[in-house]
ZAMARGU-4260 file (C-alpha; in steps of 0.2 Angstrom, whole numbers, plus 5000, padded with zeros to 4 digits):
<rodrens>
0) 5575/4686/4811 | 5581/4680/4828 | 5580/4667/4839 | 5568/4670/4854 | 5564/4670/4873
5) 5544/4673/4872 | 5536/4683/4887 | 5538/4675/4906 | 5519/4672/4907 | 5520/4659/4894
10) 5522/4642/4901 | 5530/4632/4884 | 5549/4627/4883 | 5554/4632/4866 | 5571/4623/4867
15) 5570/4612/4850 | 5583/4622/4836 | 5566/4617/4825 | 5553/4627/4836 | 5553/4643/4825
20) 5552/4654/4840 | 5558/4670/4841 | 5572/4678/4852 | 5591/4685/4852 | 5602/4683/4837
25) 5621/4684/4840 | 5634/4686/4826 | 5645/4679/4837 | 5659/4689/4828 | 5660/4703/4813
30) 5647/4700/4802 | 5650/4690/4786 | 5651/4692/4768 | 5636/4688/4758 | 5645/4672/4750
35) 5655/4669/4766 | 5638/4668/4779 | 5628/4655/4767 | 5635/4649/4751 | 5617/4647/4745
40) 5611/4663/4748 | 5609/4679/4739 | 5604/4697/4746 | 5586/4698/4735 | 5576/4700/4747
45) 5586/4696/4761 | 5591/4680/4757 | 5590/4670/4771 | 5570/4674/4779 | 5576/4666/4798
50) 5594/4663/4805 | 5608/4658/4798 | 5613/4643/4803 | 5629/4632/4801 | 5626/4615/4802
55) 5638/4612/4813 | 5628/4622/4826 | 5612/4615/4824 | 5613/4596/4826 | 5629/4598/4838
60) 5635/4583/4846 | 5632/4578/4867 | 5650/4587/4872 | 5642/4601/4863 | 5626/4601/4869
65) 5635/4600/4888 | 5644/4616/4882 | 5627/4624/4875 | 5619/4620/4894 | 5630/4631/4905
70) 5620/4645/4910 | 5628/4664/4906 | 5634/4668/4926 | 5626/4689/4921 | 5609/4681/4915
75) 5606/4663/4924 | 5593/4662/4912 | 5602/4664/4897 | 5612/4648/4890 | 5630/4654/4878
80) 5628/4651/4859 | 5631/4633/4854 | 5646/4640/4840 | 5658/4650/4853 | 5672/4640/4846
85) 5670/4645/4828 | 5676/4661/4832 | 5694/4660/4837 | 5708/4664/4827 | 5712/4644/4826
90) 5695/4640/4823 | 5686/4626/4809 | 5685/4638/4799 | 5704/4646/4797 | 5713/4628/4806
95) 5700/4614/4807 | 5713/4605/4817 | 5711/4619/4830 | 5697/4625/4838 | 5692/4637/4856
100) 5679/4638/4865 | 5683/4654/4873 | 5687/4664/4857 | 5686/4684/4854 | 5675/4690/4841
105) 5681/4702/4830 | 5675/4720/4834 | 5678/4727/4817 | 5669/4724/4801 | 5681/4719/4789
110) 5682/4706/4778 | 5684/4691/4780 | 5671/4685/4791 | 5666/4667/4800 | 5647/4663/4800
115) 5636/4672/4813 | 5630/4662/4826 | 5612/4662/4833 | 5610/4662/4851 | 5603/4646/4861
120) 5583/4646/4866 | 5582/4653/4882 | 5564/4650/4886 | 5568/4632/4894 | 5579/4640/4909
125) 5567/4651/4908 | 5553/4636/4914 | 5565/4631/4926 | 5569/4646/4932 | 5551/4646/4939
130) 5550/4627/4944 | 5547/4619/4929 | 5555/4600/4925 | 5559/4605/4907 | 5580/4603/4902
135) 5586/4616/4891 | 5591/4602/4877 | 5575/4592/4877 | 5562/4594/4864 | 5547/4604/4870
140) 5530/4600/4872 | 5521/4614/4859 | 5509/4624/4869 | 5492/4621/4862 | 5495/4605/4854
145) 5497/4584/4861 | 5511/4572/4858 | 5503/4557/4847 | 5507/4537/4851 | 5522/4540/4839
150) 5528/4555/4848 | 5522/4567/4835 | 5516/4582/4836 | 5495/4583/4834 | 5482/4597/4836
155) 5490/4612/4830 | 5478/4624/4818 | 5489/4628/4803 | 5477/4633/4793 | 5480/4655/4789
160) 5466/4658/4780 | 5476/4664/4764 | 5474/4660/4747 | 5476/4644/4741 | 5479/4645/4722
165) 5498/4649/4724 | 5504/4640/4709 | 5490/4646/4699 | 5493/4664/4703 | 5514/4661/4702
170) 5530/4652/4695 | 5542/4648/4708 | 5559/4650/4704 | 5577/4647/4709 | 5579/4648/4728
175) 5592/4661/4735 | 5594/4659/4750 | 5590/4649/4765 | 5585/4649/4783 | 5582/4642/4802
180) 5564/4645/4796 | 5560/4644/4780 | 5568/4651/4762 | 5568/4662/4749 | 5562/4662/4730
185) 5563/4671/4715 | 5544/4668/4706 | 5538/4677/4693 | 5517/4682/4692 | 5507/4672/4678
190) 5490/4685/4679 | 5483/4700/4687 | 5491/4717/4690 | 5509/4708/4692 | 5508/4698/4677
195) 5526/4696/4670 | 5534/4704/4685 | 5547/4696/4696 | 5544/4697/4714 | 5553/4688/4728
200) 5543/4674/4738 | 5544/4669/4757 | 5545/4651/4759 | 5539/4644/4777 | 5536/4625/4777
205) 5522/4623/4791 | 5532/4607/4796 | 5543/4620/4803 | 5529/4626/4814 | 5528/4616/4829
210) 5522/4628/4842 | 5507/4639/4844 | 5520/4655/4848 | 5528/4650/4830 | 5512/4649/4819
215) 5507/4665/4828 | 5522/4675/4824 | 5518/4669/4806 | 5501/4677/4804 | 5506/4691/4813
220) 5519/4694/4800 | 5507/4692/4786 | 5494/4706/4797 | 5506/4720/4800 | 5515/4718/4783
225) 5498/4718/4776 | 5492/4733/4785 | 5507/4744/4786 | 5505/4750/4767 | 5511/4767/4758
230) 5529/4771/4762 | 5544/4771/4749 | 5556/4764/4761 | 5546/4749/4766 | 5545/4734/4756
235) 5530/4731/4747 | 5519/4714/4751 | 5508/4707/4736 | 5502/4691/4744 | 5499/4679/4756
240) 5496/4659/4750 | 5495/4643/4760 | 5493/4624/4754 | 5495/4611/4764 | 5515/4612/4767
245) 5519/4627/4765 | 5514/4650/4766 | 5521/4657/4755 | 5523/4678/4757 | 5524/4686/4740
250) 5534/4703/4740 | 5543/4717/4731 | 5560/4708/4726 | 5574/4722/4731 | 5591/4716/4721
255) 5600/4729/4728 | 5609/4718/4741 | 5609/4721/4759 | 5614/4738/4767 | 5628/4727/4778
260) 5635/4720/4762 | 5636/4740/4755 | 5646/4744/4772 | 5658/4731/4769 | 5661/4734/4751
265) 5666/4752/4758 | 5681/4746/4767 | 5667/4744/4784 | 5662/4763/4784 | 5652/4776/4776
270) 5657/4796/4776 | 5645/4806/4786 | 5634/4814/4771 | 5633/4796/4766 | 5627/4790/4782
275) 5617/4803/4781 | 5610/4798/4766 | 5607/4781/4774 | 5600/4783/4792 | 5588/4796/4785
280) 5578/4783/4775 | 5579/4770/4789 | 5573/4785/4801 | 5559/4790/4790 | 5552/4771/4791
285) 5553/4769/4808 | 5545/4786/4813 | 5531/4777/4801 | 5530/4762/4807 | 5532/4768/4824
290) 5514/4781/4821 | 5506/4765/4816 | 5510/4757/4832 | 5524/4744/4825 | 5538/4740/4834
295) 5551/4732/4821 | 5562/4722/4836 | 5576/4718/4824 | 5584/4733/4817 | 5600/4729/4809
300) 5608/4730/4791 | 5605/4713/4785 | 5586/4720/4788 | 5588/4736/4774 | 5591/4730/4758
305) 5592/4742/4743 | 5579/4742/4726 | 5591/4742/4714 | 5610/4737/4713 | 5611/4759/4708
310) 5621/4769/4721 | 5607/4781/4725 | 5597/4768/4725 | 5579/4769/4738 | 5583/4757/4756
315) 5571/4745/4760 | 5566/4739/4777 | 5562/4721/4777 | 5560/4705/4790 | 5545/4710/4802
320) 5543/4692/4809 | 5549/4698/4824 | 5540/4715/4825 | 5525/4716/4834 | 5508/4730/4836
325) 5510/4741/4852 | 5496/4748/4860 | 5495/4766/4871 | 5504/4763/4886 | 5507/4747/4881
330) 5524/4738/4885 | 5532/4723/4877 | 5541/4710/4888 | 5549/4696/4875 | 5564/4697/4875
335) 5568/4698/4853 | 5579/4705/4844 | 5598/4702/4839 | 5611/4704/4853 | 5623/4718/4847
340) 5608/4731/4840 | 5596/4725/4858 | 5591/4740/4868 | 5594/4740/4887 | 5575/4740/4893
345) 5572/4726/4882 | 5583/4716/4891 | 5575/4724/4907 | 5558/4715/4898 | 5549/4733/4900
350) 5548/4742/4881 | 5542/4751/4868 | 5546/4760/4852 | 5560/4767/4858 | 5568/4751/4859
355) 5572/4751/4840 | 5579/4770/4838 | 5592/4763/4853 | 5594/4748/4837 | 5597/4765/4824
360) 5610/4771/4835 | 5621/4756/4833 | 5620/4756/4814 | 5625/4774/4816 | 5639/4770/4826
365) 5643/4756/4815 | 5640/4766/4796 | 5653/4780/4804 | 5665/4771/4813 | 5664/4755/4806
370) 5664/4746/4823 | 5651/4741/4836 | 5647/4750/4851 | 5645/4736/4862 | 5657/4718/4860
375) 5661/4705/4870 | 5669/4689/4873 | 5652/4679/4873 | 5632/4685/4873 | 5631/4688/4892
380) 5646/4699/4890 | 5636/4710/4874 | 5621/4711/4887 | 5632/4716/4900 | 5641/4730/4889
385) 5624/4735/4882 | 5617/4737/4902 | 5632/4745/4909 | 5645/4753/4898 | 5646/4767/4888
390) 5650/4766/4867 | 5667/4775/4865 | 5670/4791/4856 | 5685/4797/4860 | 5695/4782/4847
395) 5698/4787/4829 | 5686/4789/4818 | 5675/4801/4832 | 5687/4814/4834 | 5689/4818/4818
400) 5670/4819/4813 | 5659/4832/4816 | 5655/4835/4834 | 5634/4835/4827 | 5639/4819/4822
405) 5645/4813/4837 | 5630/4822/4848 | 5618/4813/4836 | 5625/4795/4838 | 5624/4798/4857
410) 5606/4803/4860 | 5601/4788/4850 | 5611/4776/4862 | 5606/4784/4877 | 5601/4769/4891
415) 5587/4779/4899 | 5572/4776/4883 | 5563/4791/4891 | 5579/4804/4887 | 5580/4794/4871
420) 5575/4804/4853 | 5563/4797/4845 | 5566/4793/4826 | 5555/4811/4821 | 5565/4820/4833
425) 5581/4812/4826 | 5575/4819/4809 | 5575/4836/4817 | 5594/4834/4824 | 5608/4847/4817
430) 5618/4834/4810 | 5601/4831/4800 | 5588/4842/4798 | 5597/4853/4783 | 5601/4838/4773
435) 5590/4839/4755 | 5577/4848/4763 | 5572/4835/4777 | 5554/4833/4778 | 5550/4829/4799
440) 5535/4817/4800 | 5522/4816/4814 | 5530/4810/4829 | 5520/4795/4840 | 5528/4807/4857
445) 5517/4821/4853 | 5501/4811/4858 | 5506/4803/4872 | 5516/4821/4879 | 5500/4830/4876
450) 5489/4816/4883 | 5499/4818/4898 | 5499/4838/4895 | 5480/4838/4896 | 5478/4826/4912
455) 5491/4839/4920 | 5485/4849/4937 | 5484/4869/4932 | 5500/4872/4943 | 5510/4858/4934
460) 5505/4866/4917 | 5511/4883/4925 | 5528/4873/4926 | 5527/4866/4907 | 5525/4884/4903
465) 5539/4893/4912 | 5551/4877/4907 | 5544/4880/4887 | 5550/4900/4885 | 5568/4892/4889
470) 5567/4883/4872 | 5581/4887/4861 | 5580/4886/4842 | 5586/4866/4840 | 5571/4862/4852
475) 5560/4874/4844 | 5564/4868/4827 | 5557/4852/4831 | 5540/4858/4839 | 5537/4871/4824
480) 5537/4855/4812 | 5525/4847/4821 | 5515/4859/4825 | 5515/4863/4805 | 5508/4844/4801
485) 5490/4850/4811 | 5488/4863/4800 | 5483/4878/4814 | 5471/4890/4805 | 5475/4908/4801
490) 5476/4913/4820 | 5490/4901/4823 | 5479/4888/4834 | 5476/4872/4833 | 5459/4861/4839
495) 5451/4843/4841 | 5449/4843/4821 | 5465/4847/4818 | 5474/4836/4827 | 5461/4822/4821
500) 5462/4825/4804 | 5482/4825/4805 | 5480/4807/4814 | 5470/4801/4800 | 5479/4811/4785
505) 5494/4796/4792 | 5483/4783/4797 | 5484/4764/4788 | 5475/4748/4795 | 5488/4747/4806
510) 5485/4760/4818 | 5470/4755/4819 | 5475/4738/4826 | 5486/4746/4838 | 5472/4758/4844
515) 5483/4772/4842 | 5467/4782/4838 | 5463/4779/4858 | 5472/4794/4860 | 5460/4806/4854
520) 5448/4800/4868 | 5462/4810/4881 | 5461/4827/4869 | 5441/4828/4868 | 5443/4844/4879
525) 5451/4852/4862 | 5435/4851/4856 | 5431/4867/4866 | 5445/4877/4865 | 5459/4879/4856
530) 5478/4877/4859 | 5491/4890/4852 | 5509/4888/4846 | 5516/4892/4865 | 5504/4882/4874
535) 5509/4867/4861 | 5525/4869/4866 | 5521/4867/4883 | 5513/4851/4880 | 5523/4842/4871
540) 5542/4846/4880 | 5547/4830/4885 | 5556/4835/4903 | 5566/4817/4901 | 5574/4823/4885
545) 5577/4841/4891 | 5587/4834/4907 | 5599/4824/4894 | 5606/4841/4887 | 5621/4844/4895
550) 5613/4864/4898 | 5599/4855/4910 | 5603/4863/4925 | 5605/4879/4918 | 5587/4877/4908
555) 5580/4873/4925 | 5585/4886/4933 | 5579/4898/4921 | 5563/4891/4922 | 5560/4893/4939
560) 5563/4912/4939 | 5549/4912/4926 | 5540/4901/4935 | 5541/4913/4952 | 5535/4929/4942
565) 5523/4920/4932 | 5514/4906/4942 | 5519/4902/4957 | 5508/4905/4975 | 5508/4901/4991
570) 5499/4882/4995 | 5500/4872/5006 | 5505/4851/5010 | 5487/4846/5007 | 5481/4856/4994
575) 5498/4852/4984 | 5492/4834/4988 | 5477/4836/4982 | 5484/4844/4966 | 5494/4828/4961
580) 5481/4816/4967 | 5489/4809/4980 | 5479/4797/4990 | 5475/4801/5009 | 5482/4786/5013
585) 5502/4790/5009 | 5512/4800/5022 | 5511/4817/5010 | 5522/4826/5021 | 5537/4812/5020
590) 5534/4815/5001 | 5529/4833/5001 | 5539/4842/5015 | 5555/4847/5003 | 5543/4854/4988
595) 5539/4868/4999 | 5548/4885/5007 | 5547/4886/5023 | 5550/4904/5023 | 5534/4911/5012
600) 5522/4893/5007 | 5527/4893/4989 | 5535/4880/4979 | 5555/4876/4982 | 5565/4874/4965
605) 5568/4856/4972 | 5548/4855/4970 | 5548/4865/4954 | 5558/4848/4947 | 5547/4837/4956
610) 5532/4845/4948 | 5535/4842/4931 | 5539/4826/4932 | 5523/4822/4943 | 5523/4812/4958
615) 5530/4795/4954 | 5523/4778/4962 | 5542/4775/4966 | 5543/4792/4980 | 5525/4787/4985
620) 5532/4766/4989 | 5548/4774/4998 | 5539/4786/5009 | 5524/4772/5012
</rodrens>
């Protein structure tokens, strides 16, 4: 897991390299072998359960620590890696003699590779940003906690409430592989239903826990591992113990090795039915997770290891220390991840679920290609590429793939998250959907799209309507799969009970802790009618997504004529006001004037787009 900034509101520096915190991993470079990143450290299970981290990069010298302080000149709050000189092509590691501070990482994943370099704590500039007196190299004060006589740390609660009889219940074994944070274990069980089995074991020394944010993110590790339960392609938890010095998080152990190792043992790339293979498993987990209201946050291949060391073998998603619940309408602001797999809006501090199909996307670049996206010179040159360029296509490998290959890759790296598929929809792509007889799960978006369906004016749904019957079959593919997991009854319509009992058919403690639930509150009026397949349809377009096809404006345009036969009428400013709910108080007719002919009252094809969208608070602030 990464190193983190936590979110603006809080008031702690997090600058100690010993704080725990979460935030932005950099491989500052292609990503290393397994023996070449940590000598000590194996792929069970991940190995390494935090960052890894050189030595040389963690207890740096003052000239390094000077170099460390720059601020990035694209994000003043964002200080460089301390290990950009490890990267060159004279650096320690090839020419100890030699070493740059501005190197080039590698682009390309092929062996051999240096050691990846975390990225710096951000949350100190962060404090100063906003008047604080913190420096970005001094040790932090812990929120929640008091500095003793001797300077230590006092007054922290680490007690987790697990149990407490670890030893009893397991035997540690050999440790493979270690981290900023903590390390890994084989152990072996001594009684109950794992008795004799190997499992791998979590080690996170609670010395290492010297901030409120950190012991947090530790118990909401143990909670949403806990609670997310039932799916083959996520790793299974056993147990949570504590003592005095140590939790310990007992787990399925995964020997398989790491799906990065598995792309660098291939020369760096995969063919496309392998990939295939590959992303729909990861796919499938995060459409899980993503029903439950989990937000992963670091999507990458060191965080999919495989069951067995067997080619066929089942993928694993591991590593949730950095994932987090998201509630409806909920969005996250930390800024967490690692840098080259980061979405745009994360780094715009506004995100949701979305955040980790952008993530997918760059593993698909990556498992096809075998390069990255995004790459810079430094981290604030990634975030800069991330924010404002566009991933190539046009250098081999892409034009001698498939084009439904290349199509799929770039609607998962779409910037705007609202044209963005979701991980169900990705499922139901061309390039995927007649793989081995893909089964599409339930999809987050059609609850929020049909919440937003059933607040909709009677004219905006008019609009849904018309845009709906322009559906081809890729679209309709999707919508008929979904409409399929509510079960409809034999007059092909669906109600309340239905779409309940498909929530709850999916539902694990987890979604109950992210209150997905909440949206059945918004779809009580289905308990008095009943929605058929076309109406469904209507409900749960998502316009965003539509505009992204390339046949947008053609789409639109049929629309409209349907939308002229079918439902659209002569109104005028006010009552189309009062349709949208637009408050007295804004200057409707700055807003509203262009929605409407002038020749016969009716809507305008320029309103037309404006009404399926809604009114937005933006066009209200500009006309205000």
């Amino acid at each position: 897991m990464g190193l983190c900034t936590s979110k603006p509101t809080s008031q702690t520096d997090l600058s100690s390299p010993t704080s725990g915190q979460r935030g932005i991993a950099v491989a500052n470079g292609v990503v290393p072998s397994k023996d070449e990143r940590n000598p000590n450290s194996s792929s069970v299970n991940g190995g390494d359960p935090g960052n890894h981290v050189p030595k040389e990069e963690s207890g740096g010298d003052k000239k390094e620590g000077d170099e460390n302080g720059r601020k990035s000149p694209f994000f003043p709050f964002y200080s460089p890696s301390p290990g950009h000189y490890f990267f060159s092509k004279k650096s320690p590691a090839r020419s100890p003699a030699n070493a740059s501070a501005n190197s080039t990482p590698k682009r390309f994943f092929k062996r051999p590779f240096p050691p990846p370099s975390p990225a710096k704590h951000i949350k100190a500039a962060l404090a100063l940003r906003r008047g604080g007196t913190v420096k970005p190299n001094e040790a932090a004060i812990p929120e929640g906690s008091e500095v003793g006589a001797e300077g230590r740390v006092t007054g922290l609660d680490k007690s987790f409430g697990f149990s407490k009889n670890f030893g009893s219940k397991f035997e540690l074994g050999d440790e493979v592989g270690r981290g900023h944070f903590g390390y890994t274990c084989y152990a072996r069980s001594k009684k109950g239903e794992l008795k004799g089995q190997q499992v791998a074991v979590k080690v996170i020394p609670k010395a290492k826990m010297t901030t409120a944010i950190a012991i947090e993110d530790v118990r909401r590790e143990v909670k949403i591992l806990r609670a997310l339960t039932g799916h083959d392609n996520l790793v299974q938890f056993y147990d949570a113990c504590e003592d005095h010095d140590n939790v310990y998080i007992v787990m399925e152990l995964c020997e398989g090795g790491e799906l990065l190792d598995r792309i660098l043992s291939r020369g760096g790339k995969y063919s496309e039915d392998d990939a295939k293979a590959v992303l729909i498993q990861i796919l499938n987990v995060v459409a899980f997770c993503h029903l439950q209201g989990v937000v992963h946050r670091d999507l990458k291949p060191e965080n999919f290891l495989f069951s067995s060391k067997d080619e066929s073998s089942t993928l694993k998603a591991i590593d949730f220390g950095l994932s987090d619940f998201v509630r409806p309408d909920e969005r996250l602001n930390d800024i967490v991840g690692s840098a080259y797999y980061v979405a745009p809006e994360v780094l715009h501090r506004a995100y949701t679920s979305e955040a980790d199909v952008w993530s997918i996307g760059v593993i698909a670049y990556i498992l096809l290609c075998g390069s990255r996206p995004f790459w810079a010179r430094s981290e604030s040159g990634i975030f800069r590429a991330v924010l404002k360029a566009d991933p190539s296509f046009d250098e081999q490998p892409w034009p001698s793939l498939s084009s439904e290959a290349r199509d799929f890759v770039k609607h998962l790296l779409i910037k705007d998250p609202r044209k963005r598929m979701t991980a169900a929809q990705a499922l139901s792509h061309p390039w995927i959907k007649n793989y081995k007889d893909i089964k599409v799960p339930l999809d987050i978006l059609i609850f929020k799209l049909m919440k937003t369906y059933m607040r909709s004016t009677a004219l905006r749904r008019a609009a849904l309507r018309a845009l709906s019957k322009t559906l081809t079959g890729d679209e309709l593919f999707y919508l008929n799969e979904q409409f399929a997991l509510f079960e409809p009854n034999k007059n092909g319509t669906i109600g309340f009970e239905n779409i309940k009992m498909a929530l709850m058919r999916n539902a694990t403690d987890a979604m109950k802790e992210s209150r997905v639930p909440d949206f059945l509150t918004s779809l009580s009026a289905l308990q008095y009618r009943r929605m058929d397949f076309e109406e469904f349809c209507a409900a749960t377009l998502s316009v965003h997504q539509l505009e992204a096809l390339d046949r947008w404006e053609q789409l639109a345009r049929s629309a409209y004529e349907i939308f002229e036969k079918e439902g659209n009428r002569a109104i005028v400013i006010d009552e189309l006001a009062s349709e949208l709910g637009v408050s007295s108080s804004v200057p409707v007719y700055a807003v509203l004037h262009d929605w409407i002919r002038h020749t016969d009252g009716k809507l305008s094809f320029h309103g037309f787009l404006k009404l399926l969208h809604g009114i937005s608070s933006r066009s209200l602030a500009k006309a205000s």
